[in-house]
C-alpha positions as CSV (number, residue, x, y, z in Angstrom):
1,X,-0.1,-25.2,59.9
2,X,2.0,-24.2,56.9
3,X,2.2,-27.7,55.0
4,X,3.1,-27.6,51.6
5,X,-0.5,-29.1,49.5
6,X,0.0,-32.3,48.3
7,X,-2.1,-33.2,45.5
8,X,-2.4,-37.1,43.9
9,X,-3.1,-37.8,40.1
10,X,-3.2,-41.4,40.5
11,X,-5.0,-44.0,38.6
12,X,-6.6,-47.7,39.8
13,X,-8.3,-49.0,42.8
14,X,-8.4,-47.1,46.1
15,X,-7.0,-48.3,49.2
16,X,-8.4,-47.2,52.6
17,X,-6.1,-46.3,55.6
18,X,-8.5,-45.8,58.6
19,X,-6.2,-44.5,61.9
20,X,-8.5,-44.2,65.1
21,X,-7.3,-41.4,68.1
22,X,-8.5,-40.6,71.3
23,X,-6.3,-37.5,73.0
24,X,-3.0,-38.4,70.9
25,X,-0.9,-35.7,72.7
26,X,2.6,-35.0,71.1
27,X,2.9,-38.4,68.8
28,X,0.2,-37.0,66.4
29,X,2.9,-34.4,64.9
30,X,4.9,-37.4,64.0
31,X,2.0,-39.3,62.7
32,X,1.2,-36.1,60.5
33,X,4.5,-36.0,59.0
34,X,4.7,-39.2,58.4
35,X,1.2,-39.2,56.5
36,X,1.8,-36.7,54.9
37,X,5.0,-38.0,53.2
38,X,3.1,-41.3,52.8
39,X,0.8,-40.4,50.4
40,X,3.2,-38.3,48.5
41,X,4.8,-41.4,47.7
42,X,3.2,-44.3,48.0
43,X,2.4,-46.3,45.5
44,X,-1.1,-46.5,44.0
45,X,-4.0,-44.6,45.0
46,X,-4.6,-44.1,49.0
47,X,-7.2,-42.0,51.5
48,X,-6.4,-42.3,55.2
49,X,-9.1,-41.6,57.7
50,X,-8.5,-40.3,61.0
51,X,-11.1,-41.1,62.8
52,X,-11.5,-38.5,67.1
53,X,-13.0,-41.1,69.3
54,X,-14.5,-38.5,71.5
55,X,-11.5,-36.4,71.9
56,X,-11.0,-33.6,74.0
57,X,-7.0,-32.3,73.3
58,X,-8.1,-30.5,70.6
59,X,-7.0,-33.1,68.0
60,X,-10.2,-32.7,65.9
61,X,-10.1,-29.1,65.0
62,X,-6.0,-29.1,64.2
63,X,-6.6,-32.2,61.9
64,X,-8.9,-30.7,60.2
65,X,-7.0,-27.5,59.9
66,X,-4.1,-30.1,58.4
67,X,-6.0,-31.8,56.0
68,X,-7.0,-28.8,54.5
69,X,-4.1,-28.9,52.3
70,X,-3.8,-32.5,51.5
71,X,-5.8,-34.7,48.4
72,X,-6.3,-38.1,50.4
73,X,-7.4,-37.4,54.2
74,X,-10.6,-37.4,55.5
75,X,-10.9,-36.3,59.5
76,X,-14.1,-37.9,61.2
77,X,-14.9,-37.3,64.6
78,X,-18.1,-37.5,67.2
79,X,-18.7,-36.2,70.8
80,X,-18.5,-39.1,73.1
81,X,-15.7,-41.0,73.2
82,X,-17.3,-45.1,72.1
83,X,-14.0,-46.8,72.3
84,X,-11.3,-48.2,69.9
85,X,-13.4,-51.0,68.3
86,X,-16.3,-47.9,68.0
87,X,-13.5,-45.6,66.1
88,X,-12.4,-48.6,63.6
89,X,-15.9,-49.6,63.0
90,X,-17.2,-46.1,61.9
91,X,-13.8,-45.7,60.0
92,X,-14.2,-48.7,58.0
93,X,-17.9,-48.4,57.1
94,X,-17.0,-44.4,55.9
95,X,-14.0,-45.9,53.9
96,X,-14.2,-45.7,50.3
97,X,-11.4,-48.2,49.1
98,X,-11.6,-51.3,47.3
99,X,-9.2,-52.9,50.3
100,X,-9.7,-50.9,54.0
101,X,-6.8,-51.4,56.4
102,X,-6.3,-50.1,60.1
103,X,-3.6,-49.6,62.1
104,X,-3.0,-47.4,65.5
105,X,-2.0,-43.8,66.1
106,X,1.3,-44.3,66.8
107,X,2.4,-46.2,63.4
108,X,4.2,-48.5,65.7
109,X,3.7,-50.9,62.3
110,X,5.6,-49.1,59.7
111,X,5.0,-48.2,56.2
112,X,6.8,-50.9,54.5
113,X,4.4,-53.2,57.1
114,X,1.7,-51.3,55.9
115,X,2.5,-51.6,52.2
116,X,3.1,-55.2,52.5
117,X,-0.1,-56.1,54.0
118,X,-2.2,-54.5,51.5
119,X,-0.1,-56.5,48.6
120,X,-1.2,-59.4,50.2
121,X,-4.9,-57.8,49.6
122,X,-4.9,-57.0,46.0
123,X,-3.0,-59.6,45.6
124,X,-6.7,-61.8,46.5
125,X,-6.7,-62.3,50.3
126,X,-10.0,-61.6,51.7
127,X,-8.6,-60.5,54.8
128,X,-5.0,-60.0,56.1
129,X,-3.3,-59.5,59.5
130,X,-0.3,-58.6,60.8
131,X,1.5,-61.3,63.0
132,X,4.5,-60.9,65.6
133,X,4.2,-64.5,66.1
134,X,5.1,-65.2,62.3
135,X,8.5,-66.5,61.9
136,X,9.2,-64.1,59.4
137,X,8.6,-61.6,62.0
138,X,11.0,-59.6,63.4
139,X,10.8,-57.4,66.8
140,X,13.2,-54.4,66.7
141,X,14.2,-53.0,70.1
142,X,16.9,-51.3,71.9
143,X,18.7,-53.5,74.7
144,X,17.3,-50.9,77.3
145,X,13.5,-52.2,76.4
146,X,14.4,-56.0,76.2
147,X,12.6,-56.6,80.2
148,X,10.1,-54.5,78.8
149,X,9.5,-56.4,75.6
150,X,9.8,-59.8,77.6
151,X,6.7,-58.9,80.0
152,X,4.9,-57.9,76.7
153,X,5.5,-61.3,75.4
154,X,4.2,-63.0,77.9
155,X,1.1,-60.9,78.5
156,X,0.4,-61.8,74.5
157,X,1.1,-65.7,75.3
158,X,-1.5,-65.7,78.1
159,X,-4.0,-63.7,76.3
160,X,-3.6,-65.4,72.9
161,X,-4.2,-69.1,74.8
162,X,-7.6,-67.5,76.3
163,X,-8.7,-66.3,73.3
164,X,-8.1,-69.4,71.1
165,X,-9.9,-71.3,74.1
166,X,-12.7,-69.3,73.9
167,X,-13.5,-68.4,70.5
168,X,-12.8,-70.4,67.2
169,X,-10.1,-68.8,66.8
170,X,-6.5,-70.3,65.5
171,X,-4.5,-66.9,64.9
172,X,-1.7,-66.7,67.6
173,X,-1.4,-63.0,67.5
174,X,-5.5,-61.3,67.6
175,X,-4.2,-58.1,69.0
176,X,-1.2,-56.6,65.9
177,X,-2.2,-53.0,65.5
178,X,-2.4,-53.8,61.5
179,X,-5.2,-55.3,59.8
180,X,-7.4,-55.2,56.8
181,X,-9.8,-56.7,54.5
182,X,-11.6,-56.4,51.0
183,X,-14.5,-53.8,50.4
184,X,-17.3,-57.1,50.1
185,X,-16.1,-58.7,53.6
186,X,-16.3,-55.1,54.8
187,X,-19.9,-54.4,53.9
188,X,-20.2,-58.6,54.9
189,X,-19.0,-58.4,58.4
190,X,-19.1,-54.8,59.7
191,X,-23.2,-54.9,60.6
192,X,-22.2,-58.3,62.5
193,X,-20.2,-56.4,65.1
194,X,-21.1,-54.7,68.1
195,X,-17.9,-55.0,70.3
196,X,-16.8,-51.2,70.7
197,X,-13.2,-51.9,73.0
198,X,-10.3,-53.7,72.2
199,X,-11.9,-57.0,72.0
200,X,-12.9,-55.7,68.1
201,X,-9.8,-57.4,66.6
202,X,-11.2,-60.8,68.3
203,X,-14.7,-60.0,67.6
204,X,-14.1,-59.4,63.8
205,X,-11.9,-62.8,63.4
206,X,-14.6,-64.4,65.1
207,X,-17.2,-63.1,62.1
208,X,-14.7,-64.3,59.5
209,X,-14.3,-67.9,60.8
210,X,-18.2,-67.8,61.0
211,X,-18.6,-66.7,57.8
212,X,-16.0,-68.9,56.1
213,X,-13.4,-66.2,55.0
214,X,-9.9,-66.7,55.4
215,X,-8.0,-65.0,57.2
216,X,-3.7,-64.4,55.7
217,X,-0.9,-63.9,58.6
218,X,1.9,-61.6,57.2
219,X,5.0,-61.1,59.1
220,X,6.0,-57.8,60.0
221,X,9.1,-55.8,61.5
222,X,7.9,-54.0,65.0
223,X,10.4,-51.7,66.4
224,X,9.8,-50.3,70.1
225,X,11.2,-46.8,70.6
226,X,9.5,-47.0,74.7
227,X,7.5,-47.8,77.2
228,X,4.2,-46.5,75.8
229,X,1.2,-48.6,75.9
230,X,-2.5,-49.2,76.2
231,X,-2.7,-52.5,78.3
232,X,-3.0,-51.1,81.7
233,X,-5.0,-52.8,84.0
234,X,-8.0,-51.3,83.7
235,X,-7.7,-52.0,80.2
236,X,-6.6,-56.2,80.5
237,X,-9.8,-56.5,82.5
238,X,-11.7,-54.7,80.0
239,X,-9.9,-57.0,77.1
240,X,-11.2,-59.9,79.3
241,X,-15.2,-59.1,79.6
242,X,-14.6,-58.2,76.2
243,X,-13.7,-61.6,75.3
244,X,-16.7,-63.3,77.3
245,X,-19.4,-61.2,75.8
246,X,-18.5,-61.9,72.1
247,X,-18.4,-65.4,73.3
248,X,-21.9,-65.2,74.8
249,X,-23.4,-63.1,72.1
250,X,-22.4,-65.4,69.2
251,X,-23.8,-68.5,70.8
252,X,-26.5,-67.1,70.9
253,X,-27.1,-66.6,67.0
254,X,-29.2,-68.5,65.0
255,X,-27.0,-71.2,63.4
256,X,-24.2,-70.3,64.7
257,X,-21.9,-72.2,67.0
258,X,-18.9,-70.9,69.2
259,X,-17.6,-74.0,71.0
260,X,-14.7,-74.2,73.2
261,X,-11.7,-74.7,70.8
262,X,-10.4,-77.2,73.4
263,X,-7.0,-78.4,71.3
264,X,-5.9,-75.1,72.5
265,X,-6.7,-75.4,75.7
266,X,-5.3,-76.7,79.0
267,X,-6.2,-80.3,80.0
268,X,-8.3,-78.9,82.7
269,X,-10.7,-76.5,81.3
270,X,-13.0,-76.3,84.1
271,X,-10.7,-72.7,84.9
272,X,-13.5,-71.2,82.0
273,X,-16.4,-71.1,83.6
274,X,-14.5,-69.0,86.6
275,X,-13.6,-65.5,86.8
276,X,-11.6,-64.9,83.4
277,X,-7.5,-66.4,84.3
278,X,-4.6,-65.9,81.1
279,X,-2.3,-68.8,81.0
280,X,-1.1,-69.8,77.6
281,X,1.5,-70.6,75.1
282,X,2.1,-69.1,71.9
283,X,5.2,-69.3,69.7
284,X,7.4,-66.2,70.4
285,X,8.5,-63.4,67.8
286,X,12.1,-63.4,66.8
287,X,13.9,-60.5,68.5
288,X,17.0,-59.0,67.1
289,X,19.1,-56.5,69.2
C-alpha cells in the first residue's frame, strides 16, 4: 500500500489498543492514517489490534497487507461474523499490554480522549470509561447535526434509565465507544463474559460491580462529522434482549445477586417484568456549537 515503515524503540509498560471491524467500507482509510501517525508519536509504548469480526469487504487481507510495514499492529480475524462484544472479547484476551483499551472503528473518540483515558490507568484506576454525561464533557457538532444529536440524547437517556434499573449499575453513560482496564481485571473478568452484541459494555460493568472493582468516569470531547450510526432498530431491540439475558444469567450465579437498582427506577416498576420499554433520565452532555 506504499506506507512509509514505522519502527518504535520505546521503553516501559505496554498499552493495548484493541479496534474491532465488521465491513468498515471507506472510514478504514482514515482509521489507517490516523493509526499509523498514532503510534509514530504517541507517547510510551503501544500495540493496536484490529480485530475482522467475520468480515467480508476484504478488510482482512488489506490490513494485513498494511501492517506489514508497521512495529505495533497486530490484524486478528475469524470466519463468522460473532458480534461486537465477540470482536472486543477475543481482542482483549490476545492483548499483550499492561492496560488494554477499546474503542470503535471510526475513532469517533479521539486521540487526545484516548490518551487521557489510559493516564487515568497507569495512573492506578482499575478500570476507566469514557463518559458524555461527565460535566467535563464536551459534544462537538456542527449546527446542521444538532436535531440529529438531540434524538441521540434522548435514545441514551431512555436506555441509560433501563439499564441502571436492571443491572447494578450506577454509570449514566454504558454505551461510550472508549473503555479500558488493567491487565489483572482483564485476565479477572474476561472468562465471566459471554454476551457477544452490544450489550458487552453493560455486561462487563456488571462483572466489575460484582467483583468489587471500581470503575473511573473520564470526560471526553466527542465531535460528530454525520449521520452515521449503529443503533438502528434491529440493533435497539437487540441492545434490549441483550440487557435481559445478562440480567437473567447473573442471577443465576452462585453468590451472586443482581437486584433491581430501584433508586433509579420509576415509582412504578411493574413496566419490568413486560416487554422491554426505555424511559429514563440521565444528566445531558454539554454541547458547544
Amino acid at each position: 500500500m506504499g506506507a512509509r515503515s514505522v519502527k518504535m524503540h520505546r521503553s516501559g509498560p505496554l498499552t493495548s489498543l484493541v479496534i474491532p471491524a465488521f465491513n468498515p467500507g471507506p472510514v478504514l482509510d482514515r482509521t489507517l492514517g490516523q493509526v499509523k501517525e498514532f503510534l509514530e508519536n504517541a507517547p510510551g509504548r503501544w500495540e493496536v489490534l484490529f480485530v475482522c469480526d467475520g468480515c467480508t469487504d476484504g478488510t482482512p487481507p488489506r490490513l494485513a497487507e498494511w501492517a506489514q510495514d508497521i512495529d505495533g499492529v497486530r490484524v486478528l480475524s475469524y470466519v463468522a461474523n460473532r458480534g461486537k462484544g465477540y470482536a472486543v472479547r477475543y481482542g482483549l484476551q490476545a492483548a499483550r499490554g499492561e492496560w488494554r483499551l477499546f474503542t470503535d472503528v471510526d475513532l469517533a473518540y479521539r486521540w487526545d480522549n484516548i490518551l487521557r483515558l489510559a493516564r487515568v490507568l497507569r495512573d492506578g484506576a482499575e478500570v476507566a470509561i469514557a463518559s458524555r454525561t461527565h460535566p467535563e464533557s464536551e459534544l462537538l457538532l456542527p449546527a446542521r447535526l444538532q436535531g440529529y444529536a438531540f434524538r441521540r440524547s434522548l435514545q441514551s437517556l431512555a436506555l441509560s434509565t433501563l439499564v441502571r434499573c436492571l443491572l447494578p449499575l450506577t454509570q449514566r453513560d454504558t454505551q461510550a465507544g472508549l473503555k479500558g482496564l488493567s491487565a489483572r481485571v482483564a485476565h479477572r473478568l474476561l472468562p465471566q463474559l459471554s454476551c457477544d452484541g452490544f450489550g458487552f459494555d453493560c455486561e462487563l460493568l456488571t462483572a466489575c460491580a460484582q467483583n468489587g472493582f471500581v470503575v473511573t468516569e473520564v470526560p471526553v470531547r466527542v465531535r460528530y462529522e454525520d449521520h452515521a450510526s449503529t443503533t438502528n432498530l434491529r440493533a435497539k431491540a437487540r441492545m434490549l434482549w441483550d440487557l435481559w439475558q445478562i440480567r437473567r444469567a447473573w442471577r443465576r450465579r452462585p453468590g451472586i445477586s443482581v437486584s433491581l437498582n430501584e433508586q433509579h427506577c420509576p415509582a412504578d416498576s411493574s413496566w419490568l417484568m413486560e416487554p422491554l420499554e426505555a424511559p429514563g433520565h440521565v444528566e445531558p452532555s454539554r454541547v458547544a456549537a
